[in-house]
DSSP file (Angstrom, degrees, kcal/mol; ACC not computed):
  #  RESIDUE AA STRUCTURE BP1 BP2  ACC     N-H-->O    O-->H-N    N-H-->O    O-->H-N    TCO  KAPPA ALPHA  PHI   PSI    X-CA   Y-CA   Z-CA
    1    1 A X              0   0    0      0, 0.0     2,-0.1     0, 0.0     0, 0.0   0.000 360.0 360.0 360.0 131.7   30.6   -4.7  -10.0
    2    2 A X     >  -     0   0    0      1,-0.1     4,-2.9     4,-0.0     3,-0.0  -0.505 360.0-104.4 -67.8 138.1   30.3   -2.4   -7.2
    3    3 A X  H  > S+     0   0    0      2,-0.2     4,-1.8     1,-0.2    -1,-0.1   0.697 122.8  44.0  33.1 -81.3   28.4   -3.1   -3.8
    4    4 A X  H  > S+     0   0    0      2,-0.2     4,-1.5     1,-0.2     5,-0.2   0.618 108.5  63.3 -92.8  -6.2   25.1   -0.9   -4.7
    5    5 A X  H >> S+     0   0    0      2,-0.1     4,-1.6     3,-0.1     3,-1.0   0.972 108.0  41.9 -73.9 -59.9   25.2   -2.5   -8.4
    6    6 A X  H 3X S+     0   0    0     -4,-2.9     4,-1.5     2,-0.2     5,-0.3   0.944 111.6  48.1 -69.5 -36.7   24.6   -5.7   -7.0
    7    7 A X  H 3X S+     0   0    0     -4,-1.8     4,-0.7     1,-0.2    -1,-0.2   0.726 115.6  47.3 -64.7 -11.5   22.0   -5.1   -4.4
    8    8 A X  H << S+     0   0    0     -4,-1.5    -1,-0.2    -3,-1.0    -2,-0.2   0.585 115.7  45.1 -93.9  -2.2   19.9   -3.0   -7.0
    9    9 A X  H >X S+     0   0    0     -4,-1.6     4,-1.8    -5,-0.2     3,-1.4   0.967 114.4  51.8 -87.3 -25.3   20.3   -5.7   -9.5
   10   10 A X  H 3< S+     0   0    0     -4,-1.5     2,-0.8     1,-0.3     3,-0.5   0.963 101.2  55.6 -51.3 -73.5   19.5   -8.4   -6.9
   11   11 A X  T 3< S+     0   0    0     -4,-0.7    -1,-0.3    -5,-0.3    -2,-0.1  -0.105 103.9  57.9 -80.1  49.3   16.3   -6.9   -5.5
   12   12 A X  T <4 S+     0   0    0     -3,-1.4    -1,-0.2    -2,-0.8    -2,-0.2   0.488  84.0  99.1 -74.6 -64.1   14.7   -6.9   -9.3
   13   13 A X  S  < S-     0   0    0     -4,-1.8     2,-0.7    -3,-0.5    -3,-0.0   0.322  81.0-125.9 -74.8 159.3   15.3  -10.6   -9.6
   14   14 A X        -     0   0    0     -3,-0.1     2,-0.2     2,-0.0    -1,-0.2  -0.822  14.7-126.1-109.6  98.5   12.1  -12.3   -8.8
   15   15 A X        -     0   0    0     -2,-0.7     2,-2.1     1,-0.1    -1,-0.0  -0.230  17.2-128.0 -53.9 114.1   11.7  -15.1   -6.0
   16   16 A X        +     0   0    0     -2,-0.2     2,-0.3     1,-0.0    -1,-0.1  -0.234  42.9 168.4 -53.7  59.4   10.2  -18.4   -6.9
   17   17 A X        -     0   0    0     -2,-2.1     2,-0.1     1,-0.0    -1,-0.0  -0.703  27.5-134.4-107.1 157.4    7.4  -18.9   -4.4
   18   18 A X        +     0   0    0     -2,-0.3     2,-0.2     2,-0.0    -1,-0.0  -0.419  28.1 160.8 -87.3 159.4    4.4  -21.5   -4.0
   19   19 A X        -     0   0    0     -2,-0.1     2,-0.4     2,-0.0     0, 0.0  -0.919  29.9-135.8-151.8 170.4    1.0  -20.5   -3.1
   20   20 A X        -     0   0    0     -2,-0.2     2,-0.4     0, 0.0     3,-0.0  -0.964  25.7-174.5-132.2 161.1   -2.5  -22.5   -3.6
   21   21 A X        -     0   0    0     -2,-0.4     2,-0.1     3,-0.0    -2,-0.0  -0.996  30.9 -92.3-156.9 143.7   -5.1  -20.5   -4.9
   22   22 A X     >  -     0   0    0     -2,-0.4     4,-2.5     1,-0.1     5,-0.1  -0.237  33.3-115.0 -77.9-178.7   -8.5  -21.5   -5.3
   23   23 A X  H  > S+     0   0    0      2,-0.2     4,-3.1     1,-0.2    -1,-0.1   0.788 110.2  51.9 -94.0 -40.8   -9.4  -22.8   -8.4
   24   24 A X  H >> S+     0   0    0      2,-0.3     4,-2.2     1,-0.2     3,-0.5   0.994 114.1  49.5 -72.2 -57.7  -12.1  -19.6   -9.5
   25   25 A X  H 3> S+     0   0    0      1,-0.3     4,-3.9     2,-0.3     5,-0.4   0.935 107.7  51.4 -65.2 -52.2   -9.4  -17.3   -8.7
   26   26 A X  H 3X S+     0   0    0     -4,-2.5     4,-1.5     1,-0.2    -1,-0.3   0.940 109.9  48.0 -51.1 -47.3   -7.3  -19.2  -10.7
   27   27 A X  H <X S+     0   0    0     -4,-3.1     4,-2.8    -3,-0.5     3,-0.3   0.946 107.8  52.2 -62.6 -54.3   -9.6  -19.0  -13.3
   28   28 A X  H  X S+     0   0    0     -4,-2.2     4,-1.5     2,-0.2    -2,-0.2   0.816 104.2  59.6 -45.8 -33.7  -10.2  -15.0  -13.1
   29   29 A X  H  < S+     0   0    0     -4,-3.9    -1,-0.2    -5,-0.2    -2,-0.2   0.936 110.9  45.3 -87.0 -30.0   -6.1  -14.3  -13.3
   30   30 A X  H >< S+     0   0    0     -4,-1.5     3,-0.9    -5,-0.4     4,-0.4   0.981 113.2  46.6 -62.6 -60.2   -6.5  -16.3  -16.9
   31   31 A X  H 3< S+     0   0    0     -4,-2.8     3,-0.2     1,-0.3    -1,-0.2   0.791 119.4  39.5 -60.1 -30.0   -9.5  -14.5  -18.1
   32   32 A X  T 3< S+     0   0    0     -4,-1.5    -1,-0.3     1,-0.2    -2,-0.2  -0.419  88.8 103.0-120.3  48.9   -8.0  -10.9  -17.1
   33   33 A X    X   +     0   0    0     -3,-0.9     3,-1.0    -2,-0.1    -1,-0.2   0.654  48.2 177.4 -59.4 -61.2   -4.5  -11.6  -18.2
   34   34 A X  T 3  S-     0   0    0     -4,-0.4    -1,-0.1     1,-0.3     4,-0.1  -0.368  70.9 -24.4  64.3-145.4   -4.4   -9.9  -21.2
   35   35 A X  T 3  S+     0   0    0      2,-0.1    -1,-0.3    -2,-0.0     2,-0.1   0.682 114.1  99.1 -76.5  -8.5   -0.8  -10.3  -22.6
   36   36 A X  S <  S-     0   0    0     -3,-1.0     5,-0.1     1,-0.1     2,-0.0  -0.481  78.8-109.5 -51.1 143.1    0.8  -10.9  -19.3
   37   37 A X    >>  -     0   0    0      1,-0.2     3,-4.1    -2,-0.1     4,-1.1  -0.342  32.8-103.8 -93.4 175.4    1.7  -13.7  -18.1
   38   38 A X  H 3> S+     0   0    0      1,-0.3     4,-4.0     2,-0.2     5,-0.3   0.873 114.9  57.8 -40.6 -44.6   -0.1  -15.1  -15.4
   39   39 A X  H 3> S+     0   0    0      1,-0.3     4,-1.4     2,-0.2    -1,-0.3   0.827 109.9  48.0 -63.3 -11.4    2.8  -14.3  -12.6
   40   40 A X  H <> S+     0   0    0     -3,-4.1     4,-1.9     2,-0.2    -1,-0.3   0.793 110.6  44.6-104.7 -12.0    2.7  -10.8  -13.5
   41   41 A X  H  X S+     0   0    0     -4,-1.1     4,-0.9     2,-0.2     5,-0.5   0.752 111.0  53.2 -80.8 -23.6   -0.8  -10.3  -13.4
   42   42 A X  H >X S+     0   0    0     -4,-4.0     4,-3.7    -5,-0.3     3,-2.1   0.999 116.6  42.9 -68.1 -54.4   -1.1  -12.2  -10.2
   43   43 A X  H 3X S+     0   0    0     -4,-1.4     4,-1.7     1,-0.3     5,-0.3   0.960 109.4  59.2 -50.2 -46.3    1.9   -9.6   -8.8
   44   44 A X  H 3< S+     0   0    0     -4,-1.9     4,-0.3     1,-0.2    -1,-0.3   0.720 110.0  38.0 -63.9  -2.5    0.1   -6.8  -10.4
   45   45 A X  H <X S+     0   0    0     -3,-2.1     4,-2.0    -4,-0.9     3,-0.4   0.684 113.0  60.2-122.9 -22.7   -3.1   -7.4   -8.4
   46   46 A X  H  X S+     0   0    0     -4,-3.7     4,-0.7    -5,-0.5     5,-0.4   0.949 112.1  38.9 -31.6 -83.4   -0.9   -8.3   -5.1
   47   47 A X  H  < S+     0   0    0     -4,-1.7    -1,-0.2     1,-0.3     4,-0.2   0.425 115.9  51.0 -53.2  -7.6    0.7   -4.9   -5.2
   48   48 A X  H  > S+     0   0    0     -3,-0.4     4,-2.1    -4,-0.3     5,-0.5   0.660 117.0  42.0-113.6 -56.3   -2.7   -3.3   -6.2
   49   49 A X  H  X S+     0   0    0     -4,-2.0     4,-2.8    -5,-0.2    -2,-0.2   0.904 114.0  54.1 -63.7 -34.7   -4.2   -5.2   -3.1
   50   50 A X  H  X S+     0   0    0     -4,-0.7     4,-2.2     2,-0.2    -1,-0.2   0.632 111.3  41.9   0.3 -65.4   -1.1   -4.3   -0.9
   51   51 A X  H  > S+     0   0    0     -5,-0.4     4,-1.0    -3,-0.2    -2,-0.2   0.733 111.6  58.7 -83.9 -25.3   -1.4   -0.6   -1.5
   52   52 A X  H  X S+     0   0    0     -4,-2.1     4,-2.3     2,-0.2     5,-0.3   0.907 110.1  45.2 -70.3 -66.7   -5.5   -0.9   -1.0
   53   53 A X  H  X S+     0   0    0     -4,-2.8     4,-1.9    -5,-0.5     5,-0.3   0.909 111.0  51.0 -49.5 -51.2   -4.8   -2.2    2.3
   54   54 A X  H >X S+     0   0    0     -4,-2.2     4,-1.9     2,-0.2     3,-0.7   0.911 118.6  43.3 -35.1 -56.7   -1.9    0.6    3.4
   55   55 A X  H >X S+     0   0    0     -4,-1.0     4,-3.3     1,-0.3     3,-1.1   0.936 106.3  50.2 -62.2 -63.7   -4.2    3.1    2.4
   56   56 A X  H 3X S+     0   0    0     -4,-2.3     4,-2.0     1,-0.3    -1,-0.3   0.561 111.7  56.8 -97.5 -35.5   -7.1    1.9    3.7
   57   57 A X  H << S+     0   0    0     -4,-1.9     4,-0.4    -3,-0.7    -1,-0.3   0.494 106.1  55.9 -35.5 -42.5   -4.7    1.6    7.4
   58   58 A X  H <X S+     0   0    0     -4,-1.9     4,-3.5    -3,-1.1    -2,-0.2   0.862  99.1  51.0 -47.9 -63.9   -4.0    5.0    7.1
   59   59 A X  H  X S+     0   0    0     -4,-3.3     4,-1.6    -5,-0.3    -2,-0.2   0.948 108.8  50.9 -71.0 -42.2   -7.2    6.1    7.0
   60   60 A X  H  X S+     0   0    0     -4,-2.0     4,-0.9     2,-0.2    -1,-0.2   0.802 109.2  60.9 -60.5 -15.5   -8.3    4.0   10.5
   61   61 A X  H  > S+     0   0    0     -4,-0.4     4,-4.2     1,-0.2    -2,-0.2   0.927 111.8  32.7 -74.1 -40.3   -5.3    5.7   11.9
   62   62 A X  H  X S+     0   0    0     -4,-3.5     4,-1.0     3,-0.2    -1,-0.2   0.605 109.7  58.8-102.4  13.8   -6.6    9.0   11.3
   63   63 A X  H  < S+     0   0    0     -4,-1.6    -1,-0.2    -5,-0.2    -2,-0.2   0.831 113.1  40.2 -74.1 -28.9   -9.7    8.6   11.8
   64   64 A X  H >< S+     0   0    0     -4,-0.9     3,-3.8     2,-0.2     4,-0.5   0.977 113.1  55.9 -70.3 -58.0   -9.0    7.4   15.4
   65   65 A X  H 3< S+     0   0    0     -4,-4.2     3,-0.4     1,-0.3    -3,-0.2   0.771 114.9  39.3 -64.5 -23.0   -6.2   10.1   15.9
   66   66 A X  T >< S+     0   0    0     -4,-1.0     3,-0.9     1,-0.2    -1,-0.3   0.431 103.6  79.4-101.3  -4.5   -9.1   13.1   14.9
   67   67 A X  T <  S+     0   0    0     -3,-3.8    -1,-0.2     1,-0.2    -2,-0.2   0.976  92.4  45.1 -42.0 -55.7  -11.7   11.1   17.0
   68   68 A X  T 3  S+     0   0    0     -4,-0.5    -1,-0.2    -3,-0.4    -2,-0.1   0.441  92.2 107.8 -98.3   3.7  -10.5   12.3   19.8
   69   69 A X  S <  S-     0   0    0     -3,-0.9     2,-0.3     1,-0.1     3,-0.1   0.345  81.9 -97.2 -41.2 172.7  -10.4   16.1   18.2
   70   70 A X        -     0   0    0      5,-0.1    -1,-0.1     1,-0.1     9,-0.1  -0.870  16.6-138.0-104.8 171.9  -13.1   18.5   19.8
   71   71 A X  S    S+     0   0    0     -2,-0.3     2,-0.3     5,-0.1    -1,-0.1   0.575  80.9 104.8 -93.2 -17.6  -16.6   19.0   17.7
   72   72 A X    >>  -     0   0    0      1,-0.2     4,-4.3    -3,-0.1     3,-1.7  -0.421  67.8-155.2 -70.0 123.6  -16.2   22.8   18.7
   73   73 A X  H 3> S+     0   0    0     -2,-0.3     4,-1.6     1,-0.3    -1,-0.2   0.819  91.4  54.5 -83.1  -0.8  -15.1   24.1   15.5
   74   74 A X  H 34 S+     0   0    0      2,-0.2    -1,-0.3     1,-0.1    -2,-0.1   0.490 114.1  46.5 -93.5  10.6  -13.3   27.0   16.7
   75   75 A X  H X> S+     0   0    0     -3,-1.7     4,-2.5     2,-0.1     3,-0.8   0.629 109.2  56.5 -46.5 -60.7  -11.3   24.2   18.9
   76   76 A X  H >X S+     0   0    0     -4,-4.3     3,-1.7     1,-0.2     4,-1.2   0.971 108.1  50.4 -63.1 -79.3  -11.1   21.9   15.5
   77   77 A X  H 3X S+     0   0    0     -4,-1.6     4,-0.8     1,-0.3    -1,-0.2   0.598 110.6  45.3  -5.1 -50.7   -9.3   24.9   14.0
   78   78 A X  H <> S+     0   0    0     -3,-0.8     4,-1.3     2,-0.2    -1,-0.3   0.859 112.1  52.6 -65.4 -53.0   -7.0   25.3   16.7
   79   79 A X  H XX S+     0   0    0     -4,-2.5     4,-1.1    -3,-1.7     3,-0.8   0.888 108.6  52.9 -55.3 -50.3   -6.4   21.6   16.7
   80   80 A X  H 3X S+     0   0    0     -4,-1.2     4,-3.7     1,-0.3    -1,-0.3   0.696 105.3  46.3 -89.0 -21.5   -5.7   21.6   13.3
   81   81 A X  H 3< S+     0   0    0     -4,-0.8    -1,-0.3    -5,-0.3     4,-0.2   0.784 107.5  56.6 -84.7 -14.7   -3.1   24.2   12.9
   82   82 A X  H XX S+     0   0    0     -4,-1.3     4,-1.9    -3,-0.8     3,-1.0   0.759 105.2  52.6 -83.2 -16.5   -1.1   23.1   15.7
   83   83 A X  H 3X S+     0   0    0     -4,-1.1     4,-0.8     1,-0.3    -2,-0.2   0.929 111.7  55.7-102.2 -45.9   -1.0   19.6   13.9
   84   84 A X  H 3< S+     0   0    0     -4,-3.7    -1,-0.3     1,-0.2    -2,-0.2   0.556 103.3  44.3 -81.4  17.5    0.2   21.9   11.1
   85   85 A X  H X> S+     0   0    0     -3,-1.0     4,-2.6    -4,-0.2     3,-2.2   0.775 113.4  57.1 -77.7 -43.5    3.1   23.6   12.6
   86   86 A X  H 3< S+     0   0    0     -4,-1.9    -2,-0.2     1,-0.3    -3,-0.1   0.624 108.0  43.9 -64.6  -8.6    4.1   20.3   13.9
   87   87 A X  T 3< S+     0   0    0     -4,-0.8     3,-0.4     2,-0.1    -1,-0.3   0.407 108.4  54.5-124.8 -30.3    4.2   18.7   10.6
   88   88 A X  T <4 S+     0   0    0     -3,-2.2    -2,-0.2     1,-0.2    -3,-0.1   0.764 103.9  67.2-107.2 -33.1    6.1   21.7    8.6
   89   89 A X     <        0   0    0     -4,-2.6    -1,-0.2     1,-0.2    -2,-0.1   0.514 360.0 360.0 -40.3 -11.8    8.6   21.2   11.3
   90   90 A X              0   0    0     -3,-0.4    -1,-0.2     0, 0.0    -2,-0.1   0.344 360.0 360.0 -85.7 360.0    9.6   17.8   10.3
């Protein structure tokens, strides 16, 4: 086995960690399980919560970076195409 064979097979494998979780919660990952077992629904609603937050981090980032735009909209215009030259430059 090569190098990049073991480091993708590696980062699959799944790390054994503790957590406490309250007891209601506990109860909700049983009821909405379905046929997955508990550890994967509990990952599946991590990475769902994970991806909520990023997003949701994103969006206060640009909403502060276009606070500071101007309200004149033939300004906002302006504004907005230079942010898209700069951006098709990348």
């Amino acid at each position: 086995m090569d190098y990049n064979t073991i480091m993708n097979t590696s980062s699959k494998l799944r790390k054994t960690q503790s957590f406490s979780l309250d007891p209601e919660v506990v109860a909700q990952i049983q009821r909405t399980k379905g046929q997955a077992s508990a550890s994967e629904r509990v990952n599946q609603l991590l990475s769902y919560a994970l991806e909520m937050e990023r997003k949701a981090s994103l969006s206060q980032e640009a909403a502060e970076f276009f606070a500071d735009a101007p309200d004149d909209r033939q300004q906002r215009r302006a504004f907005q195409k230079a942010n898209l030259k700069s951006w098709s430059r990348k």
